[in-house]
N, CA, C and O atoms as CSV, one atom per row, in Angstrom:
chain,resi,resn,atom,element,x,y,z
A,1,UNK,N,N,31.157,-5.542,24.388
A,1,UNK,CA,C,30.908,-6.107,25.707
A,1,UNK,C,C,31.642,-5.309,26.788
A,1,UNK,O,O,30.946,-4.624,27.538
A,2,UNK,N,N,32.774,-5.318,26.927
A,2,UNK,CA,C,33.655,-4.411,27.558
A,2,UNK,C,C,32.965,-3.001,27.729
A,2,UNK,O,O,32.586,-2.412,28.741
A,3,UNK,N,N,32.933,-2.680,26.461
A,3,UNK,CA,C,32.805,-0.927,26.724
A,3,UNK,C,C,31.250,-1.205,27.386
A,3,UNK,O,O,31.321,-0.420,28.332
A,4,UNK,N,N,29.934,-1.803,27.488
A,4,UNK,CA,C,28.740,-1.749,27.710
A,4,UNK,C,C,29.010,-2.060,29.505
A,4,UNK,O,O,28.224,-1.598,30.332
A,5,UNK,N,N,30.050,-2.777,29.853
A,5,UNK,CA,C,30.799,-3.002,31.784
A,5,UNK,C,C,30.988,-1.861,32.178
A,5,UNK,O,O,30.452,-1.171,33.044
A,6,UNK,N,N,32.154,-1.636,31.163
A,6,UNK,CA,C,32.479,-0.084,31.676
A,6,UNK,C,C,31.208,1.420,31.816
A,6,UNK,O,O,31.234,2.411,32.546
A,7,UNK,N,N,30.465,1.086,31.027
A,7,UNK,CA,C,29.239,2.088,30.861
A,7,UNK,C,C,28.284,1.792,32.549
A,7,UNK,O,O,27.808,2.419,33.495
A,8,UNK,N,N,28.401,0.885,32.213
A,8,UNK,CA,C,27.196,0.282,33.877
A,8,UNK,C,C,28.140,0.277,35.254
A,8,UNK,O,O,27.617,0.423,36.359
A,9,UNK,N,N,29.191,0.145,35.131
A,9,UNK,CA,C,30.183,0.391,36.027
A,9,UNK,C,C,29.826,1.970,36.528
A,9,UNK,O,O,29.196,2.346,37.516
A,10,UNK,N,N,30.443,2.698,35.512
A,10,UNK,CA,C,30.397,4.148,35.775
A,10,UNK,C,C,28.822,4.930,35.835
A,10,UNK,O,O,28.752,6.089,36.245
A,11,UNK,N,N,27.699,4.248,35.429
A,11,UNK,CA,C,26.849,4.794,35.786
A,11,UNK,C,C,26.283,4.473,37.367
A,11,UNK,O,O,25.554,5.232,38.005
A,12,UNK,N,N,26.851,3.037,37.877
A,12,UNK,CA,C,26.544,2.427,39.319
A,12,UNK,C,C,27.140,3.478,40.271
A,12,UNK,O,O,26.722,3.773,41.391
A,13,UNK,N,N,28.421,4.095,39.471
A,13,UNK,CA,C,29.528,4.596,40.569
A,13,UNK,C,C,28.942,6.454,40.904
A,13,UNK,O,O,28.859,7.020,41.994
A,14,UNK,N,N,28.728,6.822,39.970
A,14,UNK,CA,C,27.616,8.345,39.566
A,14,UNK,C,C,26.729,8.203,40.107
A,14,UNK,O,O,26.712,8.990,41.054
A,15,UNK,N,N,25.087,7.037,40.040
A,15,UNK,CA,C,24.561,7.004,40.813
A,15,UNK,C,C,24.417,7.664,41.972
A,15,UNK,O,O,23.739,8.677,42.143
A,16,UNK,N,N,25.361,6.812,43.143
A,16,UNK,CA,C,25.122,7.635,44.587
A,16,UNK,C,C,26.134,8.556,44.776
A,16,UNK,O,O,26.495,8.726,45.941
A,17,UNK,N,N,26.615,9.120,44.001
A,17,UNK,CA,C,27.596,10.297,44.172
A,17,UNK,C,C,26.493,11.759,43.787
A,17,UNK,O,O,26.666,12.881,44.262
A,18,UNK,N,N,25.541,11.422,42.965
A,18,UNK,CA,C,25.043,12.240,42.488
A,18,UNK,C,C,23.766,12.861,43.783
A,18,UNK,O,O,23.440,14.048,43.811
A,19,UNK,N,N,23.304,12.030,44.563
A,19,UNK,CA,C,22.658,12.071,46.059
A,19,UNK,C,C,23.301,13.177,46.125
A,19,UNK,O,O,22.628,14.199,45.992
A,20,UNK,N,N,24.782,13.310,46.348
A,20,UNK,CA,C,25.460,13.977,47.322
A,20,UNK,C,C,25.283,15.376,46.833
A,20,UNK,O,O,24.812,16.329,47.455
A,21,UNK,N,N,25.880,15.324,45.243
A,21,UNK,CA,C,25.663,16.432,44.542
A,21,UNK,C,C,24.595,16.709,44.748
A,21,UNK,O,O,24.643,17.239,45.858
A,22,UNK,N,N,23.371,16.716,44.342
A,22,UNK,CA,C,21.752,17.394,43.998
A,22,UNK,C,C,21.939,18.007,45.617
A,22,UNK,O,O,21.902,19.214,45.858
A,23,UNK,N,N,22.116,17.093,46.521
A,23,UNK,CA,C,21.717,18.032,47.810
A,23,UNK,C,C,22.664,19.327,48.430
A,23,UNK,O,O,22.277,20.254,49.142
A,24,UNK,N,N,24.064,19.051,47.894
A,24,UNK,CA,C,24.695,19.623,48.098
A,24,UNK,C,C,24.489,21.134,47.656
A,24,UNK,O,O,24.731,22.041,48.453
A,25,UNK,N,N,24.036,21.385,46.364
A,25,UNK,CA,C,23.537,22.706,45.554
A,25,UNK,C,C,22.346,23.522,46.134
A,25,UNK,O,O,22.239,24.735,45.959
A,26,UNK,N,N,20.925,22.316,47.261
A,26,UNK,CA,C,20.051,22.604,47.766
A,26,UNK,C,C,19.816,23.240,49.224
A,26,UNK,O,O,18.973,22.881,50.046
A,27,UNK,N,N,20.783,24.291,49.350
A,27,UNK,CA,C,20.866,25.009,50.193
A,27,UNK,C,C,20.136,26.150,50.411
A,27,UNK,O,O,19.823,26.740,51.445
A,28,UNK,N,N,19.862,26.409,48.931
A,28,UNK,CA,C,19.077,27.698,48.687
A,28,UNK,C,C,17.993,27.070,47.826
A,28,UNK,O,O,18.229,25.898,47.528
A,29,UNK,N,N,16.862,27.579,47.358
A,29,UNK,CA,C,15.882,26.803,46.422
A,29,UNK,C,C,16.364,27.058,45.265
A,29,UNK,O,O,17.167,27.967,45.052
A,30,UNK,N,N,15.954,26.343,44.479
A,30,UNK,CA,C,16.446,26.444,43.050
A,30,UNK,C,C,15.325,25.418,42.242
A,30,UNK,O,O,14.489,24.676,42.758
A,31,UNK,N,N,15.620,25.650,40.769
A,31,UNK,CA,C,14.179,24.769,39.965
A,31,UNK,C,C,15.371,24.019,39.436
A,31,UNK,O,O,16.587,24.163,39.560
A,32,UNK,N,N,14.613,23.188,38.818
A,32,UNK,CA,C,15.686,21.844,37.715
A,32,UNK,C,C,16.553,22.394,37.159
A,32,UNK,O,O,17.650,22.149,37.660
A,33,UNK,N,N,16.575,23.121,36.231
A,33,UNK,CA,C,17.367,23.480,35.044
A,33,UNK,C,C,18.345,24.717,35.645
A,33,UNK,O,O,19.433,24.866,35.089
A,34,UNK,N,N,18.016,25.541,36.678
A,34,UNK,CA,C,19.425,26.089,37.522
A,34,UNK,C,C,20.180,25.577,38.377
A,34,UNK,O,O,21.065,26.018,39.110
A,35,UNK,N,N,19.433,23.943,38.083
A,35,UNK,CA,C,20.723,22.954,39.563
A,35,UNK,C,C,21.268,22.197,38.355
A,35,UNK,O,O,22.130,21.389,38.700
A,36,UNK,N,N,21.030,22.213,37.058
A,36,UNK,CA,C,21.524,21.653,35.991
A,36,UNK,C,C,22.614,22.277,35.358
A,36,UNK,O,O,23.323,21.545,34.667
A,37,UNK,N,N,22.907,23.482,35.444
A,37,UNK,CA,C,23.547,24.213,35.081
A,37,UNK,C,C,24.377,24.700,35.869
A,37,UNK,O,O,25.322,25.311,35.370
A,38,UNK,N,N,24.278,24.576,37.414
A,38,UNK,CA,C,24.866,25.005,38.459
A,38,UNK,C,C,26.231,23.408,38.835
A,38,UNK,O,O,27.428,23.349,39.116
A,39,UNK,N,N,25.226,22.505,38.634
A,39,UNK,CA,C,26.215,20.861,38.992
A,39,UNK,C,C,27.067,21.320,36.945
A,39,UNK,O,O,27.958,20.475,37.033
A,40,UNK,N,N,27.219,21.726,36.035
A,40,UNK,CA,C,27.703,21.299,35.019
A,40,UNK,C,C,28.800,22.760,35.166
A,40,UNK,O,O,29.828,22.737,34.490
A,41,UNK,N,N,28.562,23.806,35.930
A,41,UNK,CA,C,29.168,24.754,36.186
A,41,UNK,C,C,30.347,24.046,37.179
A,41,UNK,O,O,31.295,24.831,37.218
A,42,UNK,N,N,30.503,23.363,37.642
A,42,UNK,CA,C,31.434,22.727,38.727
A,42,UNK,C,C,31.904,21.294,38.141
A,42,UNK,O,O,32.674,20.719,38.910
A,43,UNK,N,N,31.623,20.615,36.990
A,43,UNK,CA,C,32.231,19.555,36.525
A,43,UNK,C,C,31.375,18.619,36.755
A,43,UNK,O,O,32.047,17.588,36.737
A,44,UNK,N,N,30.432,18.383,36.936
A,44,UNK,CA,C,29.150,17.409,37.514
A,44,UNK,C,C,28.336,17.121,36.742
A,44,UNK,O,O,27.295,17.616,37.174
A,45,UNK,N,N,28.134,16.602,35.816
A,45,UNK,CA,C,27.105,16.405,34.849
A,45,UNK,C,C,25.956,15.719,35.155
A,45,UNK,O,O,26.130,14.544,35.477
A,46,UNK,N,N,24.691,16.181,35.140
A,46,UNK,CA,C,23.662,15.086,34.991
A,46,UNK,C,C,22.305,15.905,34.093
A,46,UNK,O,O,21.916,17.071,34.013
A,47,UNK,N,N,21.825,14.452,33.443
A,47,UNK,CA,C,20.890,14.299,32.685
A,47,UNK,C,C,19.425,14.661,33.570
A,47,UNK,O,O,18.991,14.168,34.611
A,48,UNK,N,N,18.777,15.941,32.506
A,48,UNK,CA,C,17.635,16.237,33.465
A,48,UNK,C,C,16.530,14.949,34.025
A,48,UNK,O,O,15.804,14.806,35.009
A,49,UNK,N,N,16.926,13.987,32.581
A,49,UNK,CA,C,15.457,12.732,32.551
A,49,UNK,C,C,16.401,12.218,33.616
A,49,UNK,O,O,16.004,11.076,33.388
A,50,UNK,N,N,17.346,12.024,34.630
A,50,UNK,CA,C,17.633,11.380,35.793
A,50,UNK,C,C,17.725,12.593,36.988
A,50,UNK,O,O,17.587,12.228,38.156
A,51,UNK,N,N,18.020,14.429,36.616
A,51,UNK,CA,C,17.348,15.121,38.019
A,51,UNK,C,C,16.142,14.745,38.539
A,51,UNK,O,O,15.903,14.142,39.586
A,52,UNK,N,N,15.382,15.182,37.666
A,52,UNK,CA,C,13.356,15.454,38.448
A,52,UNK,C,C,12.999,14.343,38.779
A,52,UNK,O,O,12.022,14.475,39.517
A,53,UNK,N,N,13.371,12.815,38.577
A,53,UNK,CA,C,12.685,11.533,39.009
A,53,UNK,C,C,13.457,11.666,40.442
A,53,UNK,O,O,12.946,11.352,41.517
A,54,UNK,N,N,15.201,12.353,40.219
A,54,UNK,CA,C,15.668,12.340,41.807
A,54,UNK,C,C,15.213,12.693,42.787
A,54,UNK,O,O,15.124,12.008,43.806
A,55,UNK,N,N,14.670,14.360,42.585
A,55,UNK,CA,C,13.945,15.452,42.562
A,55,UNK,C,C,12.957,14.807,43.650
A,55,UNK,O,O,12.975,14.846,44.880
A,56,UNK,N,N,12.142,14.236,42.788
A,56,UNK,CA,C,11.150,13.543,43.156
A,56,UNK,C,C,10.706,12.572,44.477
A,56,UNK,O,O,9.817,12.576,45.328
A,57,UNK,N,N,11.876,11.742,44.119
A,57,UNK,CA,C,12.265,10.870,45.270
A,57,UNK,C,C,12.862,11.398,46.667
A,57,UNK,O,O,12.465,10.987,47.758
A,58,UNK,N,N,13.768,12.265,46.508
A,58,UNK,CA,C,14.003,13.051,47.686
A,58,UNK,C,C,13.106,13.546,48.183
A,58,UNK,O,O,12.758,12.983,49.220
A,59,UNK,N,N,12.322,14.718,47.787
A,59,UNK,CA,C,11.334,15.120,48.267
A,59,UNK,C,C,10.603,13.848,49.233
A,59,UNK,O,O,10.775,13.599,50.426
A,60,UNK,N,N,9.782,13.209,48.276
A,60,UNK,CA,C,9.045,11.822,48.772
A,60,UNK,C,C,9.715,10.894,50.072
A,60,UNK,O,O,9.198,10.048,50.801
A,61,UNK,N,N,11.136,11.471,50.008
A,61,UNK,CA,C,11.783,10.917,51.275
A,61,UNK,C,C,11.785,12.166,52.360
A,61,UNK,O,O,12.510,11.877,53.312
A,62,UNK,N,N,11.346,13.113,52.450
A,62,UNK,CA,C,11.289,14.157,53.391
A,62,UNK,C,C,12.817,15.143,53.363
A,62,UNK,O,O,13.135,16.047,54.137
A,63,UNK,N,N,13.364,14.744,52.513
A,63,UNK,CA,C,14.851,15.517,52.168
A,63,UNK,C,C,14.852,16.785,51.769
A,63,UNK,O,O,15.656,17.612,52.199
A,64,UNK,N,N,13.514,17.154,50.505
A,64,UNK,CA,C,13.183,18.435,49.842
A,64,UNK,C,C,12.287,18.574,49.915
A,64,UNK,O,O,11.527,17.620,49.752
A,65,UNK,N,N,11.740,19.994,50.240
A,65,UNK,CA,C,10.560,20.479,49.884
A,65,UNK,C,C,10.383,21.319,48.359
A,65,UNK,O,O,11.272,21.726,47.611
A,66,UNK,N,N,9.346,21.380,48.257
A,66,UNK,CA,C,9.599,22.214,46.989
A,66,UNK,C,C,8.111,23.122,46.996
A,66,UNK,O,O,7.110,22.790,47.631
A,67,UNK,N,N,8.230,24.258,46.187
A,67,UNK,CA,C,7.264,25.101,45.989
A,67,UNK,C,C,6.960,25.740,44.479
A,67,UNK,O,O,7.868,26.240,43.815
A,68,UNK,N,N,5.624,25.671,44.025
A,68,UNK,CA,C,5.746,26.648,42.705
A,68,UNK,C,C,5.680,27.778,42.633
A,68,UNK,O,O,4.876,28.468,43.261
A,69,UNK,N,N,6.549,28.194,41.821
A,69,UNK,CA,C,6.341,29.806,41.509
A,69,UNK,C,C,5.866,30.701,40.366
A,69,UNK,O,O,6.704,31.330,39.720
A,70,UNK,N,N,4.390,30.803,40.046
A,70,UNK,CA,C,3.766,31.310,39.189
A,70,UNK,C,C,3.974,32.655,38.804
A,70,UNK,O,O,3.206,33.378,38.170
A,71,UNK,N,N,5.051,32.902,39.236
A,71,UNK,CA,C,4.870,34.591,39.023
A,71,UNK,C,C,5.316,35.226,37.775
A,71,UNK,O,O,5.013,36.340,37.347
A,72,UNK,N,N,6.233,34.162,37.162
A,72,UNK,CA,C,6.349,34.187,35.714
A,72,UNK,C,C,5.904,33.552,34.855
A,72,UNK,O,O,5.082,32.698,35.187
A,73,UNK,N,N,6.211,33.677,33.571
A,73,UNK,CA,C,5.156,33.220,32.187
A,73,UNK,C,C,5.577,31.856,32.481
A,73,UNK,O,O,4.716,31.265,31.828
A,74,UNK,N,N,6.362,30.841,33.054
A,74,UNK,CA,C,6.633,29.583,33.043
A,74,UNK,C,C,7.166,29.384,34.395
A,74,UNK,O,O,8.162,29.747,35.021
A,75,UNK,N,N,5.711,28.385,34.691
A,75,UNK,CA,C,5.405,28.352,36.210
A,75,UNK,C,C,6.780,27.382,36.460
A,75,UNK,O,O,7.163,26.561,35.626
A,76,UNK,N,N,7.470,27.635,37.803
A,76,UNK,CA,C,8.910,26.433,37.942
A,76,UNK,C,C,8.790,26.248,38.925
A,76,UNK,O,O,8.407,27.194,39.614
A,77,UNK,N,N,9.016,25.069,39.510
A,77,UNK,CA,C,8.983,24.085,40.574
A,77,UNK,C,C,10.192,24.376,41.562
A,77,UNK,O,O,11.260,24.063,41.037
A,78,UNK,N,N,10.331,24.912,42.907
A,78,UNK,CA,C,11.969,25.339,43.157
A,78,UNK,C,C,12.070,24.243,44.376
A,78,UNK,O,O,11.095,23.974,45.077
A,79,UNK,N,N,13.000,23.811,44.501
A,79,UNK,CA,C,12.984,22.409,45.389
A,79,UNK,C,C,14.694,23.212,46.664
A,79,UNK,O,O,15.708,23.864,46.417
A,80,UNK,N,N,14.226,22.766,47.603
A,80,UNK,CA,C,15.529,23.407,48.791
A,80,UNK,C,C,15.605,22.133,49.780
A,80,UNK,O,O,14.702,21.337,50.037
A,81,UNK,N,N,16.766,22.153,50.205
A,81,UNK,CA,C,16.390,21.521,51.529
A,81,UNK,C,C,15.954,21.823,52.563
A,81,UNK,O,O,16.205,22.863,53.172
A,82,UNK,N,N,14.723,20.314,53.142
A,82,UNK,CA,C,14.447,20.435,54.896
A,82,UNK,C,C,15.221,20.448,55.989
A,82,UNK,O,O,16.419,20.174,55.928
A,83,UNK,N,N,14.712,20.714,56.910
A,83,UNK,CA,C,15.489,20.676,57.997
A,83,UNK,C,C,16.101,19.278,58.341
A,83,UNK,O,O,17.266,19.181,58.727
A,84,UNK,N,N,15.386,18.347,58.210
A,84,UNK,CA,C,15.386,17.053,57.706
A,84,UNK,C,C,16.765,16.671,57.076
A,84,UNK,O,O,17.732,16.047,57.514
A,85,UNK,N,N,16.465,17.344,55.757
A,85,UNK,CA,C,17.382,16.634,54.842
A,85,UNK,C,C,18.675,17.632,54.900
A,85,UNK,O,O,19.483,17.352,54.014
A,86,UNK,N,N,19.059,18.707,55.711
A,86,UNK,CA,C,20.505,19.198,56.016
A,86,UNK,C,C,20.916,17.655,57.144
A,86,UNK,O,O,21.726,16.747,56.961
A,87,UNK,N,N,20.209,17.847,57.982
A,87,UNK,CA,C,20.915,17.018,58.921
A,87,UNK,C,C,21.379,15.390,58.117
A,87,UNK,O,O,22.123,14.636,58.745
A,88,UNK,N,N,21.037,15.121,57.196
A,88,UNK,CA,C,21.059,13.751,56.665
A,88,UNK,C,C,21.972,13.934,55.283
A,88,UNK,O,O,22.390,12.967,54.647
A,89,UNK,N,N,22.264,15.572,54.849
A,89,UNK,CA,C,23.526,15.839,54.148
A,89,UNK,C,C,24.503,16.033,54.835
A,89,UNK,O,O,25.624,15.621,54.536
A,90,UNK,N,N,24.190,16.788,56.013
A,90,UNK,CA,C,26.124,16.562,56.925
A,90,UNK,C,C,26.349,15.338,56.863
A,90,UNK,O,O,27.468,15.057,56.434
A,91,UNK,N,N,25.615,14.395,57.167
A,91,UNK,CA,C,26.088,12.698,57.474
A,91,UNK,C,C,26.513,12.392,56.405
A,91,UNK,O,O,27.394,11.553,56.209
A,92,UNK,N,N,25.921,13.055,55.554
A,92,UNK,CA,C,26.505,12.355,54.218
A,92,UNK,C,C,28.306,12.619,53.831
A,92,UNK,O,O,29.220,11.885,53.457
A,93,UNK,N,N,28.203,13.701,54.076
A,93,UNK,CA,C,29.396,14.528,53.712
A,93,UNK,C,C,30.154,14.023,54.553
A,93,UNK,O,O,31.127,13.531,53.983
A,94,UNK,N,N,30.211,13.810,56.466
A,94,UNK,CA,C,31.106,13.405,56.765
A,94,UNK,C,C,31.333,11.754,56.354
A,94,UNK,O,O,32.451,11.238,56.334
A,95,UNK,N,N,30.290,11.150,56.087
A,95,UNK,CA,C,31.219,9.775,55.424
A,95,UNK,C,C,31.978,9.901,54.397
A,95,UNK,O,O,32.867,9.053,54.314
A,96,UNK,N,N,31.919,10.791,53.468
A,96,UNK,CA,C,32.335,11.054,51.549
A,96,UNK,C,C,33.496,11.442,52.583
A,96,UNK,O,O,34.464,10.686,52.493
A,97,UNK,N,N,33.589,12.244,53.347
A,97,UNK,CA,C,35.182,12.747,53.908
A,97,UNK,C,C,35.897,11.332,54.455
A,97,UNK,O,O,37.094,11.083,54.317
A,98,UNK,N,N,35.142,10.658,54.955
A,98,UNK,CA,C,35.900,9.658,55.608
A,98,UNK,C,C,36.201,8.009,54.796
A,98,UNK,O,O,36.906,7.110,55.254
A,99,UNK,N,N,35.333,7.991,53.340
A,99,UNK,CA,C,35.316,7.238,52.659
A,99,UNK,C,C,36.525,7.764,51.144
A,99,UNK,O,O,37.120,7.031,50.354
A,100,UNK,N,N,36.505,8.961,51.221
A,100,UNK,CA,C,37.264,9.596,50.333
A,100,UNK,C,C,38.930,9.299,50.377
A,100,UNK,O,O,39.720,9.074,49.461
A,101,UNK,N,N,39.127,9.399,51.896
A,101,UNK,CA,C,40.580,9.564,52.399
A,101,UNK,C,C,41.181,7.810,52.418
A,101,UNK,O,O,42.343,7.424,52.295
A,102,UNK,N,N,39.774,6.893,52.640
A,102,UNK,CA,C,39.782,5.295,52.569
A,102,UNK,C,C,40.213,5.254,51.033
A,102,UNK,O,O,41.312,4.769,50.763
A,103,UNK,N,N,39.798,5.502,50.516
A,103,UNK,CA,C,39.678,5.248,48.714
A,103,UNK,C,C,40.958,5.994,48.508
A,103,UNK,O,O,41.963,5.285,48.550
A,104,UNK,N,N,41.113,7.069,48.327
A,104,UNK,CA,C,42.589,7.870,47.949
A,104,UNK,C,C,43.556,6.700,48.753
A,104,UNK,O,O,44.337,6.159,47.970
A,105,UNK,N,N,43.620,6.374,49.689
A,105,UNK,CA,C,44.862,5.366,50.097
A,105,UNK,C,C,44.539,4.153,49.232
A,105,UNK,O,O,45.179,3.685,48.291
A,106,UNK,N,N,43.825,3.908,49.573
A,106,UNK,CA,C,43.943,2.241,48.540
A,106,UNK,C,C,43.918,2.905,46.949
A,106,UNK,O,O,44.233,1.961,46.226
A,107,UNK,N,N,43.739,3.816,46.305
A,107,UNK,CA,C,44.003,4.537,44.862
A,107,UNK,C,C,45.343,4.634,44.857
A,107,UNK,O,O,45.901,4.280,43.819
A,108,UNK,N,N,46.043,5.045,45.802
A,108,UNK,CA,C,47.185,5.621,45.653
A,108,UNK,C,C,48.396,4.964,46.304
A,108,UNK,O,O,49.599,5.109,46.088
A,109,UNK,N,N,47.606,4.061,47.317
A,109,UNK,CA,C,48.497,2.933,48.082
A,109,UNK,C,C,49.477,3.848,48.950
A,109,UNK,O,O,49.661,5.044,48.725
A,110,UNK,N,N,50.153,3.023,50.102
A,110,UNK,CA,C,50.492,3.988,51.499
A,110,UNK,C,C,51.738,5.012,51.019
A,110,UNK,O,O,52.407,4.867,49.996
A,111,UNK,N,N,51.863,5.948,51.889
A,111,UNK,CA,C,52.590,7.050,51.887
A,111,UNK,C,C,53.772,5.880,51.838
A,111,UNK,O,O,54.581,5.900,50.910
A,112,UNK,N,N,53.846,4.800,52.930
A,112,UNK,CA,C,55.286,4.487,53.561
A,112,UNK,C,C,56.024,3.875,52.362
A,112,UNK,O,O,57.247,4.007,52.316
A,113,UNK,N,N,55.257,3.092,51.204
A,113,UNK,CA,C,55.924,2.360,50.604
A,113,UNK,C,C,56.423,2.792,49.407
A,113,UNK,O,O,57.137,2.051,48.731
């Protein structure tokens, strides 16, 4: 019971952290499996069967565009961010900065005491 809290806990908490990540890498285009390897290159893990449904959804929210590229034997899908979806990752980032420094104090409780 416990360990199955703790499992749904930490997948609630990954969840929207992972927003931050996928867009964060989408600066330049890239296909699934080099933003898979690129977030696990930096300590970030995620499961492809939860990238491409993300993938997906972003796009569908005007965040990513994406394009195929047939030019090799295995056609790949490369997904970047819109103009759109930079402006709606700074916002993001400056809350994670300003929610980060909230959380580290109450983690770590005040300098004074």
């Amino acid at each position: 019971m416990e360990k199955d809290l703790l499992e749904s806990l930490l997948s609630e908490l990954r969840r929207g952290t992972l927003i931050l990540c996928v867009l964060s890498q989408l600066d330049q285009s890239r296909y699934g499996y080099a933003l898979v390897q690129s977030m696990e290159e930096k300590g970030v893990s995620i499961d492809p069967n939860t990238l491409y449904p993300l993938l997906r959804r972003l796009e569908k929210q005007g965040l990513l565009s994406s394009e195929w590229d047939t030019s090799e034997a295995k056609p790949r899908k490369y997904y970047k961010r819109t103009e759109y979806g930079e402006q709606i990752y700074e916002k993001l980032v400056e809350q994670w900065k300003l929610m980060s420094v909230g959380i580290n104090e109450l983690l770590g409780g005040s300098k004074d005491e």
